[in-house]
LOGU-272475 format. One record per residue (C-alpha): residue number from 1; residue in three letters; z, y, x. Coordinates in steps of 0.02 Angstrom, whole numbers, always signed. Each point is the difference from the previous one (the first is absolute). Layout:
LOGU-272475
  pos  code       z       y       x
  NUM   Ala       Z       Y       X
...
end
This chain:
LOGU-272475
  pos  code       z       y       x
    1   Unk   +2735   -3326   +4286
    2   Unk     -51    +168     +60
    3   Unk     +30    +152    -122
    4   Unk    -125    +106     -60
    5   Unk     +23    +182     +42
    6   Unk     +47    +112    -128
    7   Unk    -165     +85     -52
    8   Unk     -74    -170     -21
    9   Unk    +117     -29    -113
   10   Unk     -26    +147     -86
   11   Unk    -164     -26     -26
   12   Unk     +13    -185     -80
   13   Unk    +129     +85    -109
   14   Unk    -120    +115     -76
   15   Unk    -134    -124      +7
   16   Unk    +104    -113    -107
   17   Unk     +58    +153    -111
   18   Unk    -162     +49     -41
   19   Unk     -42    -175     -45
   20   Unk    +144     -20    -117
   21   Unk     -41    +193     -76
   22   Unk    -205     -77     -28
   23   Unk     +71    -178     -88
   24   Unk    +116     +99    -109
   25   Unk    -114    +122     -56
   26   Unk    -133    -151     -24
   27   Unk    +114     -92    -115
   28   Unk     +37    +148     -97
   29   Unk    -189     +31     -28
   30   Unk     -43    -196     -61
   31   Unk    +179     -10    -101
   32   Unk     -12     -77    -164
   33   Unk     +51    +164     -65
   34   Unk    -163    +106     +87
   35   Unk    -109    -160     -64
   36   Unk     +97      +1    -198
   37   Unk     -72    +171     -35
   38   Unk    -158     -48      +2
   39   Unk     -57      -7    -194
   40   Unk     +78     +94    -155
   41   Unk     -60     -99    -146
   42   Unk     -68    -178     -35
   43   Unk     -62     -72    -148
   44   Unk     +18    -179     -40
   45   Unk    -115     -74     -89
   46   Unk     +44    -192     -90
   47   Unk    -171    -110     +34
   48   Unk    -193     -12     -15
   49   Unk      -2    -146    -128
   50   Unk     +74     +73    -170
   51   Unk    -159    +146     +16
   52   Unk    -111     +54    +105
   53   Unk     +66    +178     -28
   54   Unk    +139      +8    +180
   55   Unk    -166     -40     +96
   56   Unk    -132    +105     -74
   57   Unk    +107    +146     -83
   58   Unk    +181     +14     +39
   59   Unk      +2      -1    +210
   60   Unk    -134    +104     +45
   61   Unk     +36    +136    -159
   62   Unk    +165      -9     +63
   63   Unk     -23      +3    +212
   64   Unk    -137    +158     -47
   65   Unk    +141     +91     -94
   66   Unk    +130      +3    +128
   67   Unk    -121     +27    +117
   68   Unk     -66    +147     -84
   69   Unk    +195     +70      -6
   70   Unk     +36     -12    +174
   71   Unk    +107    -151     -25
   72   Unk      +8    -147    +136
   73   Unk     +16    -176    -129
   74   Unk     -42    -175      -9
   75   Unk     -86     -85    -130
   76   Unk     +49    -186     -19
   77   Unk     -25    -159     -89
   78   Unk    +118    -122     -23
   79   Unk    -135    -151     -58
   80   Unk    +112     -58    -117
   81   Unk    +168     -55    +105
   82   Unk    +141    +110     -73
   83   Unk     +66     -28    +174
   84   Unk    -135     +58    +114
   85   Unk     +26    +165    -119
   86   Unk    +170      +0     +48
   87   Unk     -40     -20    +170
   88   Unk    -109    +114     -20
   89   Unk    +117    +139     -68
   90   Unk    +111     -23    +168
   91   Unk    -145     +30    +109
   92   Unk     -46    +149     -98
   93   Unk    +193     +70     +14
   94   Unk      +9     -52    +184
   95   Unk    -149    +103     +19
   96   Unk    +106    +170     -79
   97   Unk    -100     -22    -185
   98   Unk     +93    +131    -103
   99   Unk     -72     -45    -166
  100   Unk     -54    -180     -81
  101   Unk    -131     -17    -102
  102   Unk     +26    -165     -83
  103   Unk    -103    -122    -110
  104   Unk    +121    -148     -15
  105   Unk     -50    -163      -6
  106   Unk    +174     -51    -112
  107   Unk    +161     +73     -58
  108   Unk     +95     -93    +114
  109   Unk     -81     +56    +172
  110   Unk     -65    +168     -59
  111   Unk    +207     +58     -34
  112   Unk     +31     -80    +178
  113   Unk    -125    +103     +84
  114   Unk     +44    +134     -71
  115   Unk    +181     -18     +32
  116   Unk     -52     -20    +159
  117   Unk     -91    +166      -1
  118   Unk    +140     +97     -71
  119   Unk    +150     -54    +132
  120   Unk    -115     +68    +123
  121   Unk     -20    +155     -96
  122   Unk    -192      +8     -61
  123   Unk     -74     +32    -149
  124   Unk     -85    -141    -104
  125   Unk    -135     +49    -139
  126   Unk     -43    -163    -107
  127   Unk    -190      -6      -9
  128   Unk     -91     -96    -148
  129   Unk    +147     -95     -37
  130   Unk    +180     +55     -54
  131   Unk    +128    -104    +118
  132   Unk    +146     +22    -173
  133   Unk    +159     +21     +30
  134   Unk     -44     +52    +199
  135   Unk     +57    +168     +93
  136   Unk    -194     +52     +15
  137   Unk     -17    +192     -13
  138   Unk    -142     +23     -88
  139   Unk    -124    -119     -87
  140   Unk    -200     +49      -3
  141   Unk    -106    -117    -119
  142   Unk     -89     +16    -162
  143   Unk     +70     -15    -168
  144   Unk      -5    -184      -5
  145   Unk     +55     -29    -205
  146   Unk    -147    +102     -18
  147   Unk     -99     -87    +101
  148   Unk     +44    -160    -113
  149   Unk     -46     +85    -165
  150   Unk    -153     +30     +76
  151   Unk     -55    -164     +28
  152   Unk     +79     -68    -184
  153   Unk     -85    +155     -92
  154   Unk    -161     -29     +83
  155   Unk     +10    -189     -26
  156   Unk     +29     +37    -185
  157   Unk    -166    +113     -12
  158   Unk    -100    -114     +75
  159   Unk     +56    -141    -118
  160   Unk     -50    +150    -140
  161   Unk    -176      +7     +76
  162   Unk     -41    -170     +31
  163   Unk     +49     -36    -173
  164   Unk    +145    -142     +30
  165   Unk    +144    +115     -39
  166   Unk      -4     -46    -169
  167   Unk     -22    -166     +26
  168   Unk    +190     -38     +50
  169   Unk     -57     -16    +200
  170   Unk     +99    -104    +118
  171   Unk     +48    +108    +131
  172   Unk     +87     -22    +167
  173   Unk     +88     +74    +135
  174   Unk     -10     -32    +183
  175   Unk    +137    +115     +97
  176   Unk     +13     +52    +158
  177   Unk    +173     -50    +145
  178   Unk    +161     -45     -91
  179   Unk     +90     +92    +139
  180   Unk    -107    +154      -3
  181   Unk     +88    +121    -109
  182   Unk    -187     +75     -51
  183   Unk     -56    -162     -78
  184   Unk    +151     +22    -112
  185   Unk     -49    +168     -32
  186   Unk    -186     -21     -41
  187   Unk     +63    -160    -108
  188   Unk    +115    +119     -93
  189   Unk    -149    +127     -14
  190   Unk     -97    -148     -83
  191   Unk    +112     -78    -113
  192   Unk     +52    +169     -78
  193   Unk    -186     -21     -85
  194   Unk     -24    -191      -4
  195   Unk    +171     -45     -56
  196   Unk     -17     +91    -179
  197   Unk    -175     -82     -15
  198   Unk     +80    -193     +29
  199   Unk    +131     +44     -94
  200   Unk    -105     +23    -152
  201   Unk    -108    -137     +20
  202   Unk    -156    +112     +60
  203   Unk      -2     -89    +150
  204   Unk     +74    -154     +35
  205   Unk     +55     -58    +208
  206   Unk     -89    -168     +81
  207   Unk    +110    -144     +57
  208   Unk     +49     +60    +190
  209   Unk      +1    +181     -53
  210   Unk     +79    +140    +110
  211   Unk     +38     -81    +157
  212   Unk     +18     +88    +190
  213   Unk    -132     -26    +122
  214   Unk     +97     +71    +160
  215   Unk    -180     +96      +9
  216   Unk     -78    -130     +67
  217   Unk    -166     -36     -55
  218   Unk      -2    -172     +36
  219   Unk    +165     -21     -87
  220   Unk     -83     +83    -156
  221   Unk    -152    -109     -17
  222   Unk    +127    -167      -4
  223   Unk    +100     +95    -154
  224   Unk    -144     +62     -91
  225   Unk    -111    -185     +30
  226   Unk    +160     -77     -75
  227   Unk      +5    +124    -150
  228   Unk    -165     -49     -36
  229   Unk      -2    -159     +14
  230   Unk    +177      +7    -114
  231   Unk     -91    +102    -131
  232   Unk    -172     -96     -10
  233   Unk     -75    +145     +67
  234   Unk     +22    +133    -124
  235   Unk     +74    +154     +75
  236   Unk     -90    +137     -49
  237   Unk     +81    +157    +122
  238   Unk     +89      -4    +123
  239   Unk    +137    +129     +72
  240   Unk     -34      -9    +217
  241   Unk    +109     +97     +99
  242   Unk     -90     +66    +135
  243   Unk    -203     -67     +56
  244   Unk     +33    -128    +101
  245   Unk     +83     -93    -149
  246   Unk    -134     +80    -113
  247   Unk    -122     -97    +136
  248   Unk    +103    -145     -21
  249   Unk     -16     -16    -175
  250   Unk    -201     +44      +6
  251   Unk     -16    -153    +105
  252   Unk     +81    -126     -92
  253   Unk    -114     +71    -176
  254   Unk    -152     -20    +115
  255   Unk     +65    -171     +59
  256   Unk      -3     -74    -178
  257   Unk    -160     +97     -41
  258   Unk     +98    +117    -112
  259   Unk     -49    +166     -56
  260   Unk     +91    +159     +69
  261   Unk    +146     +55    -113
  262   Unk    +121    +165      +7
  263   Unk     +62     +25    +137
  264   Unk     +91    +114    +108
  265   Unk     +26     +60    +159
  266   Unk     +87    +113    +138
  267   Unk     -35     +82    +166
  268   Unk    -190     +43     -26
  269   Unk     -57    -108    +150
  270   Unk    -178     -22     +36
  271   Unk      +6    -179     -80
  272   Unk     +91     +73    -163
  273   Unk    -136    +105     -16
  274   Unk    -131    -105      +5
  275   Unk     +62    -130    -127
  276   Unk     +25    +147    -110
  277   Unk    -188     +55     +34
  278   Unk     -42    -181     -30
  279   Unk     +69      -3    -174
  280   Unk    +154    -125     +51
  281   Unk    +140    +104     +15
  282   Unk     +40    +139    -120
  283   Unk     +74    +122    +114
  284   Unk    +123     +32    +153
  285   Unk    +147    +151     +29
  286   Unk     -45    +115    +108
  287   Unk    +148     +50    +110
  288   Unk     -65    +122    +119
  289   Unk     +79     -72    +175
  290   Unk     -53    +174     +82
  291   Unk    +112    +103    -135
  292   Unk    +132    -114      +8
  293   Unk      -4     -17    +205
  294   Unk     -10    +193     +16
  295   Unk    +148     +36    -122
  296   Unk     +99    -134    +118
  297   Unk     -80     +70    +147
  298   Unk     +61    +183     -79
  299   Unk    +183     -50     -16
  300   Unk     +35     -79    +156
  301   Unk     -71    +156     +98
  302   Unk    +109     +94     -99
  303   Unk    +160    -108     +33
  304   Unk     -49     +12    +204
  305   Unk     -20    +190     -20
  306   Unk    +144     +30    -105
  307   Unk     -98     +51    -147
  308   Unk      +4     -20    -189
  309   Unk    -103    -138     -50
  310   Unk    -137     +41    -109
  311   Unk     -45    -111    -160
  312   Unk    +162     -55     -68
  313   Unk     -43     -25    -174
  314   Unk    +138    -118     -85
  315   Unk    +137    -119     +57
  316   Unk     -18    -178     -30
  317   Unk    +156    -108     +16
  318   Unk     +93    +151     +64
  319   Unk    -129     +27    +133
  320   Unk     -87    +165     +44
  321   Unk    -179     -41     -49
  322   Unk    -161     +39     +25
  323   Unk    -138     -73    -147
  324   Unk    -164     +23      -5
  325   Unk    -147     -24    -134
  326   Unk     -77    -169      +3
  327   Unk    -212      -6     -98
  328   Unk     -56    -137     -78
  329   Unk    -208     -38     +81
  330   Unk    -133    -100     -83
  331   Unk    -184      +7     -16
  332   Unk      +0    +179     -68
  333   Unk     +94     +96    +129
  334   Unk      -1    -123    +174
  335   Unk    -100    +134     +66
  336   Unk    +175    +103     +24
  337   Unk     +58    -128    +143
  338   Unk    -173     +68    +109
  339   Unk     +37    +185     -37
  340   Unk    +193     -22     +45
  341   Unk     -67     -85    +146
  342   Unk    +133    -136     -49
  343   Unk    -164    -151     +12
  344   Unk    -172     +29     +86
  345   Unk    -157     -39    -118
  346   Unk     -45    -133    +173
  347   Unk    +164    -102     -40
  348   Unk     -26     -10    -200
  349   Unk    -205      +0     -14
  350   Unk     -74    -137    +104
  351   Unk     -59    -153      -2
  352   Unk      -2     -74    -185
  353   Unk    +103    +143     -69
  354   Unk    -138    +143     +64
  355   Unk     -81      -6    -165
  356   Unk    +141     +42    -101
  357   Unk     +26    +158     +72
  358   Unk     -38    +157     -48
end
């Protein structure tokens, strides 16, 4: 085999050289650790069945805050698999996410994730619901007991002005997820003004009373058929969680050709409105998803920028907290959810409902 002279050598040398130098600096530039820093926050939302809220309110408030701040995120919905959230939390600390924003779909998988979060040293800020007992830094949702007396107190007056109060009304409770810590919290809220009243024999509970509907709508029309067909009928208000369940118990009264009872609500959607327009539901919480997805919004840009986070109004189960004002909405001030620019007057007055509006 005849040898190459020296400067050809040489030359494939450097060629090869060169070639190494290129691949190297190539591999450094698509590492997983170049491609990790690629967001600082993400926000995980738990599903699109419990409320319509995560679609319509909570990811774009929340994508047009950090946006606004200067701060690359995610916004993402787990559809309710407290596993794809998981999964989802991984991708987001792959990806370099310094802070968490976390509405949990249970106990069990929101501490994971957020164990999870904190051996990889970020941040996590439990949105809407309180993961107890979790190493979350900061929690940013509304006053929630409050939220509960809300709904009892308001149930109460309008058993006052539909003259049944008096009358020793049947009333009954649908709740929201057993494993959402806020359903225990607005049940709490609640009872603080319904319990006295059973207890004294103002009201009295139906057979099937005060049962968990895993906020499923469909789930709540099967309990609240079965409590009326258990008490012939005759329940004359009814404590709903949130408006899909208020829904669910409009369309089992309007099944049996019943007339609309008392009745509450939560989340001011477009369809809570209107059956409150309509005369079948009483009234819904308004929990303004902008105020609540700014204040998040707020506290993880402060936690990326090494800030103090604004807000922090209380501690609740020895967690710095931020808490925030929930309104109660009915036919008299519905108006408020256009001017907030929370609900467009096109998504509440139309079609049948048009000429209830104002």
């Amino acid at each position: 085999m005849k040898k190459l002279p020296r400067w050809a050598i040489a030359a494939v040398t450097a060629t090869v050289l060169v070639g190494l130098i290129a691949a190297a600096a190539s591999a450094r530039t698509s590492s997983p650790a170049k491609r990790a820093a690629s967001i600082q926050a993400c926000a995980l939302l738990p599903d699109t069945k419990s409320s319509t809220r995560y679609v319509l309110f909570d990811a774009p408030y929340l994508k047009a805050a950090f946006k606004k701040a200067g701060v690359s995120a995610q916004v993402l919905n787990a559809l309710n698999d407290p596993q794809k959230q998981k999964s989802q939390a991984q991708q987001c600390l792959a990806k370099g996410a310094k802070v968490i924003l976390l509405d949990q779909l249970n106990a069990a998988s929101g501490k994971a994730i957020t164990n999870l979060a904190v051996q990889q040293h970020a941040k996590v800020i439990d949105y809407d619901r309180l993961v107890v007992g979790s190493k979350a830094a900061y929690y940013v949702s509304f006053d929630n007991v409050r939220v509960g007396k809300l709904m009892g107190t308001n149930l109460v007056a309008a058993l006052k002005a539909n003259g049944k109060y008096s009358k020793k009304p049947v009333v009954g409770r649908l709740n929201g997820g057993i494993t959402d810590n806020n359903a225990h919290l607005f049940r709490q809220g609640y009872n603080k003004v319904l319990n006295p009243l059973y207890n004294n024999g103002t009201f009295s509970k139906p057979q099937g009373d005060d049962q968990y509907s895993d906020w499923d709508p469909i789930k709540g029309r099967q309990i609240f058929d079965q409590m009326l067909a258990r008490n012939n009928n005759k329940i004359d208000a009814m404590i709903a969680a949130n408006d899909g369940l208020a829904g669910a118990v409009i369309a089992a009264l309007k099944a049996k050709g019943l007339k609309p009872i008392p009745l509450t609500g939560q989340d001011a959607t477009p369809t809570g409105v209107q059956f409150i327009l309509a005369g079948w539901q009483s009234g819904t919480v308004y929990k303004s998803v902008r105020l609540e997805a700014n204040a998040a919004a707020a506290a993880a840009v402060a936690i990326i920028k090494h800030k103090k986070v604004p807000g922090v109004n209380g501690t609740v189960s020895g967690t710095k907290s931020i808490l925030l004002t929930p309104v109660w909405i009915t036919k008299k001030n519905y108006t408020k959810l256009f001017a907030d620019g929370f609900l467009k007057r096109s998504q509440v007055c139309v079609g049948d409902y048009k000429k209830f509006c104002k």
